[in-house]
TIVEXVEX-885018 format. One record per residue: y, x, z of N, C-alpha, C, O in turn. Coordinates in steps of 0.1 Angstrom, whole numbers. Example, Ala and Ser with C-alpha at 12.3 -4.5 7.8 and 13.67 -1.06 7.14 Angstrom:
# TIVEXVEX-885018
{{-57; 132; 78}; {-45; 123; 78}; {-33; 132; 78}; {-33; 142; 85}}
{{-22; 128; 71}; {-11; 137; 71}; {0; 129; 79}; {11; 134; 80}}
END
This chain:
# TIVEXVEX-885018
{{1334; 748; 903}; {1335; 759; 895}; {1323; 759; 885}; {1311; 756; 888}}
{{1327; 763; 873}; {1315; 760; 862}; {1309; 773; 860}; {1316; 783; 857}}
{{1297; 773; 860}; {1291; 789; 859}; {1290; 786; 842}; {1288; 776; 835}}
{{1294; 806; 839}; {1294; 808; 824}; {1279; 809; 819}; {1269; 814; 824}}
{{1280; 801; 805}; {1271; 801; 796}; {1269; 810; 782}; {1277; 818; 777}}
{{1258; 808; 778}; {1258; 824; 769}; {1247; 816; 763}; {1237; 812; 770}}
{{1251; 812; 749}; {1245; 805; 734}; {1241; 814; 722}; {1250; 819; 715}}
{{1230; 816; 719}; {1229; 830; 714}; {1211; 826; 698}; {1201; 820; 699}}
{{1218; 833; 685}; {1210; 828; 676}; {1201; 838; 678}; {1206; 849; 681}}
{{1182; 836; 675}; {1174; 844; 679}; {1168; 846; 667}; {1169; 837; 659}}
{{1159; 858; 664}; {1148; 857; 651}; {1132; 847; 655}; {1124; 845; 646}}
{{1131; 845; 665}; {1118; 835; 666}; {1121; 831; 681}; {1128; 838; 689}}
{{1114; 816; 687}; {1115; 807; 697}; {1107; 815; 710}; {1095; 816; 711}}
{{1118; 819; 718}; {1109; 825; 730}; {1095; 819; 741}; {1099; 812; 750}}
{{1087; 819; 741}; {1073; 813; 749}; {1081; 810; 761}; {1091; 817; 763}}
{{1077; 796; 772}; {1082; 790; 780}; {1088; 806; 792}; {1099; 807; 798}}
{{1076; 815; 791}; {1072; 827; 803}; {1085; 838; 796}; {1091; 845; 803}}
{{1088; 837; 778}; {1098; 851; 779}; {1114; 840; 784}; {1123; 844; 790}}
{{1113; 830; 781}; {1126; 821; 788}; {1127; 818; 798}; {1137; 812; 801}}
{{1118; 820; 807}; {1116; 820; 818}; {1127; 838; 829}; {1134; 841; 838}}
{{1120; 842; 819}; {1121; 859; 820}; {1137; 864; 821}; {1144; 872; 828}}
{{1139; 855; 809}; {1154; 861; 808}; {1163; 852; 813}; {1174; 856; 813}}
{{1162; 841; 818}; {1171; 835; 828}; {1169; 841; 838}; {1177; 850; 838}}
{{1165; 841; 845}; {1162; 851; 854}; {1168; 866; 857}; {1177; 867; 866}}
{{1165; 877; 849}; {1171; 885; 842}; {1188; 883; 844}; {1196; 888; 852}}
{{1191; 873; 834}; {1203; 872; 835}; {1215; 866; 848}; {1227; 866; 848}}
{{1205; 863; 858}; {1208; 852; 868}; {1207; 864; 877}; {1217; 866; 883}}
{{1200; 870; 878}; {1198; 882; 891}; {1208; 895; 885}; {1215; 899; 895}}
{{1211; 903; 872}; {1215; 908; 870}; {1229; 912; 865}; {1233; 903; 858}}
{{1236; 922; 866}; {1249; 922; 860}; {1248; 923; 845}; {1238; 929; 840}}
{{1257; 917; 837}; {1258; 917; 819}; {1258; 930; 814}; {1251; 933; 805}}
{{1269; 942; 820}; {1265; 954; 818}; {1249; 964; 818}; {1245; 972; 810}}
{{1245; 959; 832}; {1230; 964; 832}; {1220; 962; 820}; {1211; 970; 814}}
{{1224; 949; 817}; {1215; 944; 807}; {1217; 947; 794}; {1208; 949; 785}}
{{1234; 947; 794}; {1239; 952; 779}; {1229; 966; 772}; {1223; 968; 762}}
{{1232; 976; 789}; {1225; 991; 788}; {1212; 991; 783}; {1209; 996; 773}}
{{1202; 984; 792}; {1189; 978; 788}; {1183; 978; 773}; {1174; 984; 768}}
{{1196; 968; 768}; {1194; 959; 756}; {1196; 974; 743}; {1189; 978; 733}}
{{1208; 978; 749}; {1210; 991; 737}; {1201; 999; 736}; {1200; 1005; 725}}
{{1188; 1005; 746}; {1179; 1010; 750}; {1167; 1010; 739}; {1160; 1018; 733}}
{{1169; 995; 741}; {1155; 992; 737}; {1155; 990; 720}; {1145; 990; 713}}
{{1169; 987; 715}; {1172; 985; 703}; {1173; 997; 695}; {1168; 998; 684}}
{{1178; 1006; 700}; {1174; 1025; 699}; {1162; 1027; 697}; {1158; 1033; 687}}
{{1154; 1023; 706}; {1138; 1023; 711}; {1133; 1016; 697}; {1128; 1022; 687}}
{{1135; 1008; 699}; {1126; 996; 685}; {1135; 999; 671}; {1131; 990; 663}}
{{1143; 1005; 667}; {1148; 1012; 655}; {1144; 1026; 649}; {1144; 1029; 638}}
{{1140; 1035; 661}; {1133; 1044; 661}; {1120; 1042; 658}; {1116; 1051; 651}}
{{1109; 1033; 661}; {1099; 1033; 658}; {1100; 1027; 649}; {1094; 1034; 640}}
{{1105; 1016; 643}; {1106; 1009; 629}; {1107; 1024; 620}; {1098; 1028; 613}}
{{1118; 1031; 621}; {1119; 1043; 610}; {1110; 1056; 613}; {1113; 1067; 610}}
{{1097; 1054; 621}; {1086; 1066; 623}; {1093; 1079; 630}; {1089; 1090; 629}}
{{1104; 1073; 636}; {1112; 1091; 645}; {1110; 1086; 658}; {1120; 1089; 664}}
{{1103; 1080; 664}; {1103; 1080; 680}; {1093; 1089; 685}; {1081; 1088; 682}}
{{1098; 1096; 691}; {1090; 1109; 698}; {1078; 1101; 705}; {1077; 1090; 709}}
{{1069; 1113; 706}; {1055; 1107; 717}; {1057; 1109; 730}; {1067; 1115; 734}}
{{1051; 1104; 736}; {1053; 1111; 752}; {1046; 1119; 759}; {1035; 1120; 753}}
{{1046; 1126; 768}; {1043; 1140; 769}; {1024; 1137; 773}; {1015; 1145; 771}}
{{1022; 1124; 779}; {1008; 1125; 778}; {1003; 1123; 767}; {991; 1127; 768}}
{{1007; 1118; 752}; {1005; 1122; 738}; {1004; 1135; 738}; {994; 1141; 734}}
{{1018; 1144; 742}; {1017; 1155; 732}; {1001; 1164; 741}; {992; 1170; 736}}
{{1002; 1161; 755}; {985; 1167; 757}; {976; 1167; 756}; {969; 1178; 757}}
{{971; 1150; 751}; {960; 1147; 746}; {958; 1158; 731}; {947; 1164; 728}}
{{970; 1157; 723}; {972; 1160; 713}; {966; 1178; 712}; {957; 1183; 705}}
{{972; 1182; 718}; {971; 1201; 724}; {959; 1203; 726}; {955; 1213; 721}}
{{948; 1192; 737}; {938; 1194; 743}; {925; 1193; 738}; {916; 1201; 740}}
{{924; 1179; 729}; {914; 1171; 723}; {904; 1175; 721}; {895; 1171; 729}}
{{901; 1182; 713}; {894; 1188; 708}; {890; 1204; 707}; {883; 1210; 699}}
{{897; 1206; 717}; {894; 1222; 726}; {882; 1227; 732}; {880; 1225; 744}}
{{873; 1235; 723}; {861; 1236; 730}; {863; 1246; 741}; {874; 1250; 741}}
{{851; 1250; 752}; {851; 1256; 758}; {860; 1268; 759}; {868; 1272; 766}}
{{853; 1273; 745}; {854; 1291; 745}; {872; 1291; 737}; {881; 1298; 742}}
{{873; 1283; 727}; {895; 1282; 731}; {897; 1279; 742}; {906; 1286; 745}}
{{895; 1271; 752}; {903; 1270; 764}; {901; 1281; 768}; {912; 1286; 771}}
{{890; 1291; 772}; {891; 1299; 778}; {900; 1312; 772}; {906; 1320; 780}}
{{902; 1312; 756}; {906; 1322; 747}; {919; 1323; 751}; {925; 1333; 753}}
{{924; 1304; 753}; {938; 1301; 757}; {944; 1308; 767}; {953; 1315; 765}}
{{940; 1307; 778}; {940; 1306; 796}; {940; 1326; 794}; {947; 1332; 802}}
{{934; 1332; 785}; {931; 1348; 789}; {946; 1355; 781}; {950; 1366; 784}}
{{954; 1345; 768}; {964; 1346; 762}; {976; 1338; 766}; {985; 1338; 758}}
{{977; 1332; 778}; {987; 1322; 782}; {999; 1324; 779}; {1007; 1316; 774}}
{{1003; 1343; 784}; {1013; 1344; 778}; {1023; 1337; 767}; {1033; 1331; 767}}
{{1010; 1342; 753}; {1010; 1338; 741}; {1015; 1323; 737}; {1023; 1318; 729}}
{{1007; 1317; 745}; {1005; 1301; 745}; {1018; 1296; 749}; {1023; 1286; 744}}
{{1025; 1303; 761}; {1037; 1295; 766}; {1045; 1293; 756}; {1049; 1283; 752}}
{{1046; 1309; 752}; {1061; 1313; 742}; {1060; 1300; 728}; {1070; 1293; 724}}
{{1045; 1299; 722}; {1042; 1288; 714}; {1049; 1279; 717}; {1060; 1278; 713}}
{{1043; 1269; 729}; {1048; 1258; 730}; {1063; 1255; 734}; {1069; 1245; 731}}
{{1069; 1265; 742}; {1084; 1265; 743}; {1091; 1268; 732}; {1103; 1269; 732}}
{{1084; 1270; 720}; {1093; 1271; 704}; {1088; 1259; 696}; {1093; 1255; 686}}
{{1077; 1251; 704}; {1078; 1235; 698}; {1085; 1227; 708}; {1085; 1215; 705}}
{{1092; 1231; 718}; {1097; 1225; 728}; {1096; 1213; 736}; {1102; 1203; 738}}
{{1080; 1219; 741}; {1071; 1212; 755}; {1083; 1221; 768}; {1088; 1232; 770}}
{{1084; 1207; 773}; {1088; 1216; 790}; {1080; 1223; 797}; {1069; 1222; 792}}
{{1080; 1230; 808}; {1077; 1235; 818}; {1068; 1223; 823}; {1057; 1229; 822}}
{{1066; 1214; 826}; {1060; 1204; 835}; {1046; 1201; 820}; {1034; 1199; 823}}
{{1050; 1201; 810}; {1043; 1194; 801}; {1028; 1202; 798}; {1016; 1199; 796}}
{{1036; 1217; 799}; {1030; 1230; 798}; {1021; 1229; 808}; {1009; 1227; 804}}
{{1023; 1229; 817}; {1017; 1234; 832}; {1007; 1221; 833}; {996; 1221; 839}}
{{1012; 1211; 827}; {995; 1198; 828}; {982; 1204; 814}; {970; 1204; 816}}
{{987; 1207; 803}; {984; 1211; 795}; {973; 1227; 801}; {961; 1227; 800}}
{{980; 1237; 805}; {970; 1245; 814}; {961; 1241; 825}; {951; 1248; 828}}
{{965; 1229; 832}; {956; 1226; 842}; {943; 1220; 838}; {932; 1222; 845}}
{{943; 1211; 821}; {933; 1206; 817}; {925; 1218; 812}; {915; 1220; 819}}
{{928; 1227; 800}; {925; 1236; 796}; {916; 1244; 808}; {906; 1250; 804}}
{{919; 1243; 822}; {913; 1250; 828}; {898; 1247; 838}; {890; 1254; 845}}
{{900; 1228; 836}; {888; 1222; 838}; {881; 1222; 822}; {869; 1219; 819}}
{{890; 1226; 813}; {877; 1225; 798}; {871; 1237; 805}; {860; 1235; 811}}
{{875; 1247; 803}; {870; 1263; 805}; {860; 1265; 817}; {852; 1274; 817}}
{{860; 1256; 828}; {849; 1257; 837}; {839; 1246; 830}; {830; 1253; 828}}
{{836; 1236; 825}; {825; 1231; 821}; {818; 1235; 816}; {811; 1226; 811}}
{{812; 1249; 811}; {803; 1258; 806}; {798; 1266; 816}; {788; 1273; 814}}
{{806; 1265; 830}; {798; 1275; 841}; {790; 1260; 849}; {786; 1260; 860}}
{{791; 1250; 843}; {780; 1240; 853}; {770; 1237; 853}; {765; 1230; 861}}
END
């Protein structure tokens, strides 16, 4: 029985280690898995070519946090209310929110040390 082959034109010559990778890949895995994979990352890598790929939520914290002195974290933490309603109309989840308060609330003790 002859196992199926798959001949395929590439934009540049894969290193011994990514042809290594994808036989492999291909040898362990089903063609659909990979197809899914493949559409994934082609979504993935079209999105960032056109500047629309979202950050990821340890971006968007860093981002929230950075530069938060003391006395806003604490301004934040005493308006939380305030703060939620914000960020759930920029549409941070619940989980994103809740790491975002946890930092905020080690900024806000570093002035009682």
């Amino acid at each position: 029985m002859q196992k199926p082959s798959i001949e395929l034109a590439i934009s540049q010559k894969p290193t011994d280690a990514e042809l290594k990778k994808l036989k492999e890949y291909f040898k362990e895995m089903p063609v659909g898995e990979i197809l899914t994979g493949l559409k994934f990352a082609k979504n993935r890598w079209s999105a960032k070519d056109a500047g629309t790929l979202k950050v990821g939520r340890k971006s968007i914290i860093q981002k929230e946090v950075h530069s938060v002195t003391v006395e806003q974290a604490q301004w934040r933490l005493k308006n939380w209310k305030m703060m939620i309603a914000n960020y759930r109309r920029r549409g941070y989840s619940y989980p994103t929110i809740s790491r975002i308060k946890k930092i905020l609330i080690q900024k806000s003790k570093k002035k009682l040390k």
